[in-house]
LOTIMAR-387318 format. One line per field, with one value per residue (C-alpha): residue number from 1; residue in one letter; chain; x negated, y negated, z. Coordinates in pm, 1 decimal, always signed. Layout:
% residues N
vovo NUM/...;
tiza A/...;
finu A/...;
east X/...;
north Y/...;
up Z/...;
END
This chain:
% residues 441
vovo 1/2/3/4/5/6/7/8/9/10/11/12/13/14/15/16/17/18/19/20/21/22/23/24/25/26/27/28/29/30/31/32/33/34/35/36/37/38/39/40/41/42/43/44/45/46/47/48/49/50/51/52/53/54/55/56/57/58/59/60/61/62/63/64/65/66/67/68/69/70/71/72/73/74/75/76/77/78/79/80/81/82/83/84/85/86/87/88/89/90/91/92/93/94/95/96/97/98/99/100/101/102/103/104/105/106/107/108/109/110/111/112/113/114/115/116/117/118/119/120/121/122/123/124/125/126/127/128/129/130/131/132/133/134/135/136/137/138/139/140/141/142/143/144/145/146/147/148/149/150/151/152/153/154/155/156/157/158/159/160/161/162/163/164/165/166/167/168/169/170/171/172/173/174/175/176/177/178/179/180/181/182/183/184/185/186/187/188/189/190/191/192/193/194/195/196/197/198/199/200/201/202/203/204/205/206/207/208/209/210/211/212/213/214/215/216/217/218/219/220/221/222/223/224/225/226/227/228/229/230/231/232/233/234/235/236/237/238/239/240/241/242/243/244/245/246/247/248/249/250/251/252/253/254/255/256/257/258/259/260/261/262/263/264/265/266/267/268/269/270/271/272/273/274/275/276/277/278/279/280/281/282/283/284/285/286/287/288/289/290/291/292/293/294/295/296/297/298/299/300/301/302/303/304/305/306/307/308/309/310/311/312/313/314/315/316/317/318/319/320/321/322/323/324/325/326/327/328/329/330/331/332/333/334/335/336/337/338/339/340/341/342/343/344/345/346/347/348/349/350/351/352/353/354/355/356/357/358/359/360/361/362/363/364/365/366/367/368/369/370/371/372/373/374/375/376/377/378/379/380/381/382/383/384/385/386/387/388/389/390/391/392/393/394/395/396/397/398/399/400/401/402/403/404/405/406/407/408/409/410/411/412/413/414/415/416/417/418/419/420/421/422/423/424/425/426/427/428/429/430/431/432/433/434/435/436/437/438/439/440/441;
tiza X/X/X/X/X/X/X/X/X/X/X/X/X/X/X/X/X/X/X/X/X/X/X/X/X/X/X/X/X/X/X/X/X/X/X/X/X/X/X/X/X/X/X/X/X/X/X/X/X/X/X/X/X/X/X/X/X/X/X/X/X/X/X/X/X/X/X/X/X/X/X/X/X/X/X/X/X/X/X/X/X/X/X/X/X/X/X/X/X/X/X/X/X/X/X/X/X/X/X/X/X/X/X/X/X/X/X/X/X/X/X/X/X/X/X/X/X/X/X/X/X/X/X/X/X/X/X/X/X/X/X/X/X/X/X/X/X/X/X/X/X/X/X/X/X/X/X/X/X/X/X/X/X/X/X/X/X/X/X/X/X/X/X/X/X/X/X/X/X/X/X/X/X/X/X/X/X/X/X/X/X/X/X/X/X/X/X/X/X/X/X/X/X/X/X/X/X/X/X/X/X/X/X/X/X/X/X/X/X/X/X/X/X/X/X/X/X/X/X/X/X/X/X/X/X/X/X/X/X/X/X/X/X/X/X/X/X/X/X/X/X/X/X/X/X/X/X/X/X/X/X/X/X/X/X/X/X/X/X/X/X/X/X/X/X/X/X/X/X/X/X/X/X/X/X/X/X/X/X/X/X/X/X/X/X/X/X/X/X/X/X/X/X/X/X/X/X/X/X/X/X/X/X/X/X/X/X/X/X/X/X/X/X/X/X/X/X/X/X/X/X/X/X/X/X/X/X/X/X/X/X/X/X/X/X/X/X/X/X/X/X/X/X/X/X/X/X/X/X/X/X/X/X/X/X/X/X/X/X/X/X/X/X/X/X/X/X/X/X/X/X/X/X/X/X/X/X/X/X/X/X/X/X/X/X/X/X/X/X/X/X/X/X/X/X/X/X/X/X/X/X/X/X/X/X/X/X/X/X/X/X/X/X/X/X/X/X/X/X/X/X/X/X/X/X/X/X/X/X/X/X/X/X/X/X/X/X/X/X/X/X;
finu A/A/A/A/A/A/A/A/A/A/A/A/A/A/A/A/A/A/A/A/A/A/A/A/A/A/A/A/A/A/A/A/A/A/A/A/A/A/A/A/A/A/A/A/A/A/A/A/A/A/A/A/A/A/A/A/A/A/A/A/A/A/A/A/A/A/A/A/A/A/A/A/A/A/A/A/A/A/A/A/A/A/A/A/A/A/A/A/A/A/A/A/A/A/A/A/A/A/A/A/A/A/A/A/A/A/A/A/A/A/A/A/A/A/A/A/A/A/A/A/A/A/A/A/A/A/A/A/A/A/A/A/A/A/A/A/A/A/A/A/A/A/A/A/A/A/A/A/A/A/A/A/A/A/A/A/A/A/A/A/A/A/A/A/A/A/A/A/A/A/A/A/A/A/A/A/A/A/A/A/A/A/A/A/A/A/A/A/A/A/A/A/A/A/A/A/A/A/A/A/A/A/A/A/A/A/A/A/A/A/A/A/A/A/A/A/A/A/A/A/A/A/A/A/A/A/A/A/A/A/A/A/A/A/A/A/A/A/A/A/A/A/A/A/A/A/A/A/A/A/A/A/A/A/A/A/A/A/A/A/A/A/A/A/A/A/A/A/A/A/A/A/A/A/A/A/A/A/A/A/A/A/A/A/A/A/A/A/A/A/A/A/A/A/A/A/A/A/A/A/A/A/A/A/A/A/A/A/A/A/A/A/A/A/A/A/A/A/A/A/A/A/A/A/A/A/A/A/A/A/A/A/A/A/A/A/A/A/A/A/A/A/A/A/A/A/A/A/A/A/A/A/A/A/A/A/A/A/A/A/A/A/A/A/A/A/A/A/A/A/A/A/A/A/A/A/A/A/A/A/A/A/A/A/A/A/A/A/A/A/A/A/A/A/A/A/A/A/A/A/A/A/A/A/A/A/A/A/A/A/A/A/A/A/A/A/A/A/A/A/A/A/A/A/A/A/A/A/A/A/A/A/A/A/A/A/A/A/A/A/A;
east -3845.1/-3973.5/-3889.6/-4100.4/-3877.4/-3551.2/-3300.7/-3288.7/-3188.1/-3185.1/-3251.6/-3130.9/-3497.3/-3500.8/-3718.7/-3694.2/-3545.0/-3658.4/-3880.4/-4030.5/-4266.8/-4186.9/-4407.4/-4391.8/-4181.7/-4173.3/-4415.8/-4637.7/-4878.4/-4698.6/-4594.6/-4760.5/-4660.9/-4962.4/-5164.7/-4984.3/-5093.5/-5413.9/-5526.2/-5391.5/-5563.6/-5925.2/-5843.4/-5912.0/-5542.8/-5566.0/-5331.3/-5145.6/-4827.6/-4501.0/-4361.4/-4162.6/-4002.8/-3697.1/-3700.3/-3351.3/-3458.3/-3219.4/-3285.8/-3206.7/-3284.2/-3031.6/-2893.7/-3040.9/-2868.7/-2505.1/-2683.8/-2911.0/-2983.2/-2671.5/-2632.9/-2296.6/-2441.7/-2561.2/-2363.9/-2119.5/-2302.1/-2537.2/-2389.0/-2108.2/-1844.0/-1879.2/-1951.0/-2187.1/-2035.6/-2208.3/-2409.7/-2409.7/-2755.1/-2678.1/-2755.1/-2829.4/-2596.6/-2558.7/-2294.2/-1889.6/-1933.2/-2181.0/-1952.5/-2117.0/-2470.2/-2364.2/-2278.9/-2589.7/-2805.9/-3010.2/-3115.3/-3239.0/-3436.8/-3465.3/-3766.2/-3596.7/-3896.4/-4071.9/-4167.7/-4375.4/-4410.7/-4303.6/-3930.9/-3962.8/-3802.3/-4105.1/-4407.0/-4135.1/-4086.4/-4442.6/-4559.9/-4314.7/-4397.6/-4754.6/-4829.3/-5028.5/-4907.4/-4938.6/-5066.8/-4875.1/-4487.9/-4509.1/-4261.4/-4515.7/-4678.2/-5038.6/-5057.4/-4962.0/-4646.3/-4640.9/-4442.0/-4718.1/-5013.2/-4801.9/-4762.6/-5192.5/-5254.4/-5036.5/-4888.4/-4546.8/-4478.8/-4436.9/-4519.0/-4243.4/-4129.2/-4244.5/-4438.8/-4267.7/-3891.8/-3658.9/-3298.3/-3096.6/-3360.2/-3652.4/-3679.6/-3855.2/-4264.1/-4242.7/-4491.7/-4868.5/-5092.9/-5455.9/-5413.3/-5236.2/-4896.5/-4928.4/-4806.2/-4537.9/-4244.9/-3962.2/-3646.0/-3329.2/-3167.9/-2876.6/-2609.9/-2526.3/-2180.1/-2066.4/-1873.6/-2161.3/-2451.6/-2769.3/-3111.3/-3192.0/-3587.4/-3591.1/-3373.8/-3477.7/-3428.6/-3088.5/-3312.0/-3530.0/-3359.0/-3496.2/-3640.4/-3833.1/-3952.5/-4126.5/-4250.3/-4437.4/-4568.4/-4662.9/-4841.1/-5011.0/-5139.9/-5300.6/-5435.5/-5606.1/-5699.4/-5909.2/-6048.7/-6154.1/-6368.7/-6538.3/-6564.8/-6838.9/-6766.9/-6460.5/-6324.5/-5981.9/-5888.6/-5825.0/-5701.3/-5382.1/-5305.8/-5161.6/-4959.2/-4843.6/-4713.3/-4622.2/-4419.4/-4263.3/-4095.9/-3884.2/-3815.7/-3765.3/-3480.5/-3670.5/-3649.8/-3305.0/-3127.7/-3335.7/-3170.5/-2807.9/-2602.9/-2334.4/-2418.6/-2351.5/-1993.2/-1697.4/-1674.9/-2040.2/-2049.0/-1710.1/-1930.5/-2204.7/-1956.5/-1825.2/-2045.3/-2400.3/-2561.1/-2397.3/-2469.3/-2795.4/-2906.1/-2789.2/-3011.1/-3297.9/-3215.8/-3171.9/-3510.8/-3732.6/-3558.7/-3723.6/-4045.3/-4045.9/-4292.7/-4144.1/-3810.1/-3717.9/-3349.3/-3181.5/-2908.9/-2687.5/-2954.1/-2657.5/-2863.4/-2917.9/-2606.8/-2659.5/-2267.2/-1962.7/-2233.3/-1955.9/-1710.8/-1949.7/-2115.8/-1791.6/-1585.0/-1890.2/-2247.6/-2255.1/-1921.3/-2118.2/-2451.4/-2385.6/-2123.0/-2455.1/-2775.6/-2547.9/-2461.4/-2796.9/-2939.6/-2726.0/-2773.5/-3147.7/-3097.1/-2840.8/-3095.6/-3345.9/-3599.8/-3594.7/-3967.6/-4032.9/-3845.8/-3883.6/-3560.7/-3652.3/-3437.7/-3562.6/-3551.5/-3800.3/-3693.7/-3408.6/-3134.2/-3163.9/-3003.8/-2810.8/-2495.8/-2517.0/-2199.7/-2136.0/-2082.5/-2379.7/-2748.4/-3059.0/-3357.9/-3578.4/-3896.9/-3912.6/-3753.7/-3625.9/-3503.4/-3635.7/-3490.4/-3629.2/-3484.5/-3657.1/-4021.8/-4090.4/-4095.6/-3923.5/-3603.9/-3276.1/-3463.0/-3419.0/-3818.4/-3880.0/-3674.0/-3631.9/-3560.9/-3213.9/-3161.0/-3312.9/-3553.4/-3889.7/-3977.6/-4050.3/-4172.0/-4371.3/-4426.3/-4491.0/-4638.2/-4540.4/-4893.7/-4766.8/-4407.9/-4578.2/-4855.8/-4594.3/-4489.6/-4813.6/-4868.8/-4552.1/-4658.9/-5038.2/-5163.4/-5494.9/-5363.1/-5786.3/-5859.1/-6011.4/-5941.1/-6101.5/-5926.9/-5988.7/-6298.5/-6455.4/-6317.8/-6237.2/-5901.0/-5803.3/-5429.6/-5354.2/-5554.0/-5414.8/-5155.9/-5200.8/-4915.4/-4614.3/-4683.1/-4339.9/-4242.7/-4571.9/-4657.8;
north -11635.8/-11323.3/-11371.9/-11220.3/-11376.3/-11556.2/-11615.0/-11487.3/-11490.0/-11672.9/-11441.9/-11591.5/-11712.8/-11956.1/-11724.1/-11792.4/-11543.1/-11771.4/-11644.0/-11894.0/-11733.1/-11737.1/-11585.8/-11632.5/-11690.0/-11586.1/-11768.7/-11820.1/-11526.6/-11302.6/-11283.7/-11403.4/-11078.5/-10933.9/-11130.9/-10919.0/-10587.6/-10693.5/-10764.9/-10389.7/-10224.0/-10449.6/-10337.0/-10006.1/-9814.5/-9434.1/-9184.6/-8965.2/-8757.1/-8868.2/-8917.4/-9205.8/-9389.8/-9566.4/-9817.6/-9923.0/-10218.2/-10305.8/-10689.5/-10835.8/-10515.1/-10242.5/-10093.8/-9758.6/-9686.1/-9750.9/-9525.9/-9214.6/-9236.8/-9296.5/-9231.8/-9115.3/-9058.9/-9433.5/-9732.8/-9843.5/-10157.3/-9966.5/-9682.3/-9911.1/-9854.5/-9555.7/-9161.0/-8935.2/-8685.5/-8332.9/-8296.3/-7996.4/-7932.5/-7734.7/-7977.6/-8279.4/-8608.3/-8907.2/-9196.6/-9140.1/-9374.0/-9204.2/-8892.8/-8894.8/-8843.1/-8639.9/-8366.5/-8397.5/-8429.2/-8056.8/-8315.1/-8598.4/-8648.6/-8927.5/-9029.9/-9159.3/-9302.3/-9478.5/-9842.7/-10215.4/-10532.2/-10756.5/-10924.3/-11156.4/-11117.9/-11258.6/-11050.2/-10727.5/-10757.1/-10790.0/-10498.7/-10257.3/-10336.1/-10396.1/-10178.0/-10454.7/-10685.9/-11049.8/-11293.4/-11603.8/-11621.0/-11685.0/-11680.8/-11572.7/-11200.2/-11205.9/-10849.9/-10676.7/-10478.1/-10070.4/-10131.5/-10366.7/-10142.7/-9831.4/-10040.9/-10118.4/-9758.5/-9597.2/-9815.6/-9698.4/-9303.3/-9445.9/-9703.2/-9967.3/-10027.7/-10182.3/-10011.2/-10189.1/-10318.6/-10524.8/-10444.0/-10677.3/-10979.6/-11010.6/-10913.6/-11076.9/-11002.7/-10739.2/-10924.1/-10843.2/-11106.1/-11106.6/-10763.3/-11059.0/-11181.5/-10879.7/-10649.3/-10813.6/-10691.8/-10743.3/-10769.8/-10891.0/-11107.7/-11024.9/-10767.5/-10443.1/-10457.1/-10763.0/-10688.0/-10779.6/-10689.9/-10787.2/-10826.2/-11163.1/-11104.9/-10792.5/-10990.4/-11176.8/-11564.8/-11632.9/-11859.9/-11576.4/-11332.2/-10994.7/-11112.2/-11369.0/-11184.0/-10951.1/-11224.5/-11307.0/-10967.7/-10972.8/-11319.8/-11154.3/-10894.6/-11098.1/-11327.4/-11023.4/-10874.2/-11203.3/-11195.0/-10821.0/-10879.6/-11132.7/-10948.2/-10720.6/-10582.2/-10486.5/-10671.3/-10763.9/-10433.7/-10391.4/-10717.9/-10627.7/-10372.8/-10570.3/-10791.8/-10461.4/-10307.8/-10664.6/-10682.2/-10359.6/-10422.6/-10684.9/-10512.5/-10137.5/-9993.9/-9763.0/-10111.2/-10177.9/-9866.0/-9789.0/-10123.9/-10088.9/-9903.7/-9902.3/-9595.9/-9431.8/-9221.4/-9413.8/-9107.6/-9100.1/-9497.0/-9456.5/-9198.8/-9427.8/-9699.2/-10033.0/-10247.4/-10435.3/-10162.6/-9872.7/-9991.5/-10063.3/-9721.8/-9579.1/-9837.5/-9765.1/-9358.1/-9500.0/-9678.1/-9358.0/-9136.8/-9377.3/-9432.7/-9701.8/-9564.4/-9837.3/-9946.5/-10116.0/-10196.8/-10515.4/-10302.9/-10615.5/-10822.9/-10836.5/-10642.2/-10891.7/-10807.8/-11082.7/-11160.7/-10880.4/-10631.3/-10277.9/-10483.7/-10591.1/-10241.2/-10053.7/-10268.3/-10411.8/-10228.6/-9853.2/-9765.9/-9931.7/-9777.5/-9469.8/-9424.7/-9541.1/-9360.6/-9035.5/-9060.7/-9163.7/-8825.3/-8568.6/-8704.8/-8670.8/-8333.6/-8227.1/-8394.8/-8135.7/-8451.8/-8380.8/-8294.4/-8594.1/-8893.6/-8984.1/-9197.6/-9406.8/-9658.6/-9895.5/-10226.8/-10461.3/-10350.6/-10195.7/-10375.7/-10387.9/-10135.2/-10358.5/-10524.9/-10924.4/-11152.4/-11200.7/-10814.8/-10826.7/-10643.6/-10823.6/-10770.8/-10502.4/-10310.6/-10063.9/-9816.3/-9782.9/-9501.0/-9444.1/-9220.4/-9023.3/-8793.1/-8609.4/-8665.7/-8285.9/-8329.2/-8138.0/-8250.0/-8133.5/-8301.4/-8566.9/-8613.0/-8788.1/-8935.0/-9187.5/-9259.4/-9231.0/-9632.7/-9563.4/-9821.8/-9659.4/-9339.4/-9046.2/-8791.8/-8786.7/-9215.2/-9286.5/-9628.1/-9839.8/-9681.3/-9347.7/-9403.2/-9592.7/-9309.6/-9058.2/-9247.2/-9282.9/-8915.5/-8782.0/-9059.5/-8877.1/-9244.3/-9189.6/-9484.0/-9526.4/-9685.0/-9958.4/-10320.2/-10669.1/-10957.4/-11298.7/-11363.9/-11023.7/-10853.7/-10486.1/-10416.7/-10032.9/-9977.7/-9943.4/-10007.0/-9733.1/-9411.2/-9087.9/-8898.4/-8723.3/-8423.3/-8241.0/-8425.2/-8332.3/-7979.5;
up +647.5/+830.7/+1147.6/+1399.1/+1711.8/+1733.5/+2033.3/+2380.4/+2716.4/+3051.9/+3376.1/+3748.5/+3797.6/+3457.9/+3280.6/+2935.3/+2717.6/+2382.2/+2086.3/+1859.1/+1589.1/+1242.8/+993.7/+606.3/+374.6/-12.6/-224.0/-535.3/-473.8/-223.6/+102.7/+422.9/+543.6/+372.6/+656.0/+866.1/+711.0/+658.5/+979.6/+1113.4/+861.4/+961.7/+1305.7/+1204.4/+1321.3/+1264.2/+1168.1/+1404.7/+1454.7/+1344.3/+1716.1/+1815.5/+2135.5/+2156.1/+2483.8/+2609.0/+2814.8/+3103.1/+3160.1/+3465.9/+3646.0/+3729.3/+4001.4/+4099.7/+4412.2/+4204.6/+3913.7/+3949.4/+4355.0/+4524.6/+4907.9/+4987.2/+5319.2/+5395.3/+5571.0/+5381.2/+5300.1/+5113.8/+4982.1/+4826.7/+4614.7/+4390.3/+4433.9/+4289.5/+4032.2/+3963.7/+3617.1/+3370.6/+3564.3/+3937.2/+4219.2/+4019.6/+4072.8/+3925.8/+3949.8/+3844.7/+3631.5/+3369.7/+3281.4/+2935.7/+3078.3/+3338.8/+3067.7/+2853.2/+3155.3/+3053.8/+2789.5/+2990.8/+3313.9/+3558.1/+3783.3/+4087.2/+4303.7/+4064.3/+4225.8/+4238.1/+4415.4/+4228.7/+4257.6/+4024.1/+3660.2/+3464.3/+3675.7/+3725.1/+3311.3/+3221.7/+3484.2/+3337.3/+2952.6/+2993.1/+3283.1/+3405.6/+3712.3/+3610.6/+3858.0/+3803.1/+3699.3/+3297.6/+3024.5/+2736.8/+2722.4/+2884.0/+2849.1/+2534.6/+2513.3/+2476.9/+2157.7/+2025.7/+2150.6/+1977.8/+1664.9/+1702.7/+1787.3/+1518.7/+1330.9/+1117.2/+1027.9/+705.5/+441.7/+376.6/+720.5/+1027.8/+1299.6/+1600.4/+1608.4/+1878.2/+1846.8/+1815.1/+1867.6/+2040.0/+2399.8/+2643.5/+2675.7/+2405.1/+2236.5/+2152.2/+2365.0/+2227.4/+1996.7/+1739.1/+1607.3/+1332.0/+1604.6/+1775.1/+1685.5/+1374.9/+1462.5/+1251.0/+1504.0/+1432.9/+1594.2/+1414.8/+1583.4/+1350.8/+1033.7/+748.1/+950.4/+731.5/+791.3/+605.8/+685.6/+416.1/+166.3/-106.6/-134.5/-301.8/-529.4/-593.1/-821.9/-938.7/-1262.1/-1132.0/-843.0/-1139.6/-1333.2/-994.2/-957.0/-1355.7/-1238.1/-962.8/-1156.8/-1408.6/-1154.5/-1008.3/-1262.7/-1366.6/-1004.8/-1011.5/-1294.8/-1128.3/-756.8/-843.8/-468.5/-550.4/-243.3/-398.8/-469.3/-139.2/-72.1/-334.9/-160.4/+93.2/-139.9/-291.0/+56.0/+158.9/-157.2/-129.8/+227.9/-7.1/-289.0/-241.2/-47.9/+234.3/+484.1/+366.1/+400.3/+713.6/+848.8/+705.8/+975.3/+795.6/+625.1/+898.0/+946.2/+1120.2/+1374.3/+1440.0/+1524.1/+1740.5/+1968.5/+1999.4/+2033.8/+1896.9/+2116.1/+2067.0/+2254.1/+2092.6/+1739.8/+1860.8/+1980.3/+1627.1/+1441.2/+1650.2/+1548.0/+1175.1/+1185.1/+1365.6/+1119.0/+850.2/+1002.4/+1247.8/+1532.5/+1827.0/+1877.0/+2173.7/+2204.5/+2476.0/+2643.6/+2747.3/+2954.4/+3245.6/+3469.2/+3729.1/+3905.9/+4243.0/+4257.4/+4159.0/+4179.6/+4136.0/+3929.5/+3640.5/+3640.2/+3603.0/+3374.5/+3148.0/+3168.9/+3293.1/+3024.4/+2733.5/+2864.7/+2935.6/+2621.8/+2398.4/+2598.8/+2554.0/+2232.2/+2163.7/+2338.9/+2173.6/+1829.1/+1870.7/+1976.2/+1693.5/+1407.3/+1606.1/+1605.7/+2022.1/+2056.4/+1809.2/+1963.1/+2325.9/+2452.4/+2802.1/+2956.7/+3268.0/+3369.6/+3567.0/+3948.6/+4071.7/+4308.6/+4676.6/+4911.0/+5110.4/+4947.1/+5013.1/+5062.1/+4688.1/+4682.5/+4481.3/+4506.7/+4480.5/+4313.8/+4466.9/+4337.4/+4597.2/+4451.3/+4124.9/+3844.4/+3477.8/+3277.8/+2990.5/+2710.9/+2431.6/+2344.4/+2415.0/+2786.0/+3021.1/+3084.1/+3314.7/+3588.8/+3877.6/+3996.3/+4291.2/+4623.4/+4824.7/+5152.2/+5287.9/+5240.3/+4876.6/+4946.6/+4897.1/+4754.2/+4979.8/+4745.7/+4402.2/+4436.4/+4046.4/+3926.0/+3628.4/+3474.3/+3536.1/+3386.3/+3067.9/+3033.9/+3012.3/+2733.7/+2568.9/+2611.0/+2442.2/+2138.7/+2177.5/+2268.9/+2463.9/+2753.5/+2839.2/+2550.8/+2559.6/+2384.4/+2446.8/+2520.5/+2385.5/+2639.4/+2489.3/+2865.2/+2814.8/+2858.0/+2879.0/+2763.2/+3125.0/+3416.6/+3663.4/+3649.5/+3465.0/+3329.5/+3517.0/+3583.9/+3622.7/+3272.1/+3084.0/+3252.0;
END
């Protein structure tokens, strides 16, 4: 089967982290993945530049003031338990417990008062991957996703792979609402960390060996040929063309190899390291290099730190995080693909200022951090501030619209376009925020 979703997660407000669409499987005549091709190619999706983003999505929501904003100045109910450390770039901190970022920050740079109002997972999801606030808690995409809109808009940077892909299954409201179930996303569910790491949607049947697999295509062909003689329109010409590219996501190796990590050095996958979310991030490099034009990868989904806030971002998240984001960064640059790729990690909210009795943070959209790398923006920054609680931004306030336009703009994704939704309503990409300034110039 090509699986378009598979399993997920459970956030602290019973959101439900479950895919459930399957598309296709092998049969006499093709694969239902053609559908899929078909209907972007009737849409119309043009051509562009061979840019790409890779989305590190921190579910649950992390902790800003224990990240990229600490206080060391606040109450120490606030500031809690760990110190800022001093980055390769003068007068920029960040947390002691991201030394890897900290000395590849002239690489990266981190928007610090970015903000909503929204505390809850579902909405706070949705806002952030839509850039469109729902108006009723949901566990379904109303809104498409940037990666589906990206895949709409551009589709892949080249033939025989997918345009959009979740890492390592499907993340929650990354799908592609009323653009259609040919843009939500691919994903292998499956983790690259695990010895024998396949991707069983790009495989072959067992039952299905090579020869017969040609004797379809021979079939095919003959069947087509029968038809073209009778479509004076010439109408399934173009319709093969689909079963041909359909076809050839199977059978060739460009998908395959993209997806097979292992080729990859033992030294280069101990630097991104042996986690989910290390072996992640050098997939996601694996499939841009290849062609892919949207990756988005689930760093962890442990985000939503309410109880043991300091002790489950010190022993568990930040040392996998930041071990993977800065590996992640400085392979980029060293491939010299840093004005191509655009690296940006967020969550839904960030966590609230004040520590509660469980010595955990809440959730809080107030203020929050989103980092960028790459994408031929200006990095070696920290843009923004907050207040000296970081509970609201101060300075440079910057919207979900205006962190996902910077996004679209390093991709050269006009964000005013304009779509229609099911009830013919035109739906621009997003409905408010233009571009960073200080990132763009």
């Amino acid at each position: 089967m090509l699986e378009f979703f598979g399993r997920g997660s459970r956030a602290c407000d019973g959101v439900s982290r479950r895919g459930f669409l399957q598309v296709g499987a092998l049969a006499l005549g093709g694969l239902t993945l053609a559908d899929v091709l078909r209907a972007r190619a009737a849409q119309g999706i043009p051509t562009s530049a061979k840019k790409s983003v890779i989305l590190i999505w921190q579910a649950g929501g992390p902790s800003h003031i224990d990240m990229y904003d600490l206080k060391p100045n606040a109450p120490a109910e606030v500031r809690g338990e760990f110190k800022p450390v001093p980055t390769i770039v003068p007068g920029i901190q960040i947390s002691e417990h991201l030394p890897h970022q900290a000395k590849v920050f002239d690489k990266m740079a981190v928007v610090r008062s970015a903000f909503h109002t929204n505390a809850g997972h579902g909405m706070g999801s949705q806002w952030m991957q839509t850039g469109y606030q729902p108006t009723i808690e949901v566990n379904d995409n109303i809104y498409p996703s940037t990666g589906s809109i990206v895949a709409r808009m551009k589709g892949p940077n080249e033939p025989g792979v997918p345009a959009y892909v979740n890492l390592p299954r499907a993340v929650s409201f990354g799908k592609a609402a009323y653009l259609g179930a040919s843009f939500n996303p691919f994903t292998p569910d499956n983790d690259p960390n695990q010895p024998g790491f396949q991707v069983r949607n790009l495989r072959r049947p067992g039952r299905v060996d090579a020869a017969r697999l040609d004797r379809r295509k021979e079939l095919l062909h003959d069947l087509d040929t029968i038809r073209r003689d009778i479509d004076a329109k010439g109408d399934i010409e173009g319709l093969d063309t689909f079963y041909r590219d359909a076809m050839e996501m199977v059978t060739n190796t460009k998908a395959q190899t993209a997806f097979d990590v292992n080729k990859e050095t033992p030294a280069l996958r101990d630097r991104y390291g042996r986690h989910d979310l290390g072996q992640c991030c050098l997939l996601a490099r694996r499939l841009v290099e290849a062609g892919v034009t949207f990756v988005t990868v689930q760093a962890g989904g442990g985000w939503d730190t309410h109880g043991d806030n300091f002790k489950q971002l010190k022993n568990n998240l930040l040392p996998k995080y930041d071990q993977a984001v800065a590996a992640l960064v400085s392979d980029i640059y060293d491939r010299g693909l840093e004005n191509d790729v655009l690296v940006m990690a967020t969550g839904e909210f960030g966590r609230t200022p004040k520590i509660n009795k469980d010595a955990g943070r809440d959730h809080w959209p107030g203020a929050m951090s989103v980092l960028y790398a790459g994408g031929g923006l200006k990095m070696g920054q920290a843009i923004g501030t907050t207040n000296a609680l970081a509970e609201y931004p101060t300075s440079k306030p910057y919207t979900p619209g205006c962190a996902l336009s910077t996004m679209y703009a390093a991709l050269g994704v006009d964000h005013k376009h304009v779509f229609y939704d099911d009830g013919k309503r035109p739906m621009p990409i997003l409905s408010e925020g233009e571009p960073i300034r200080e990132l763009i110039g």
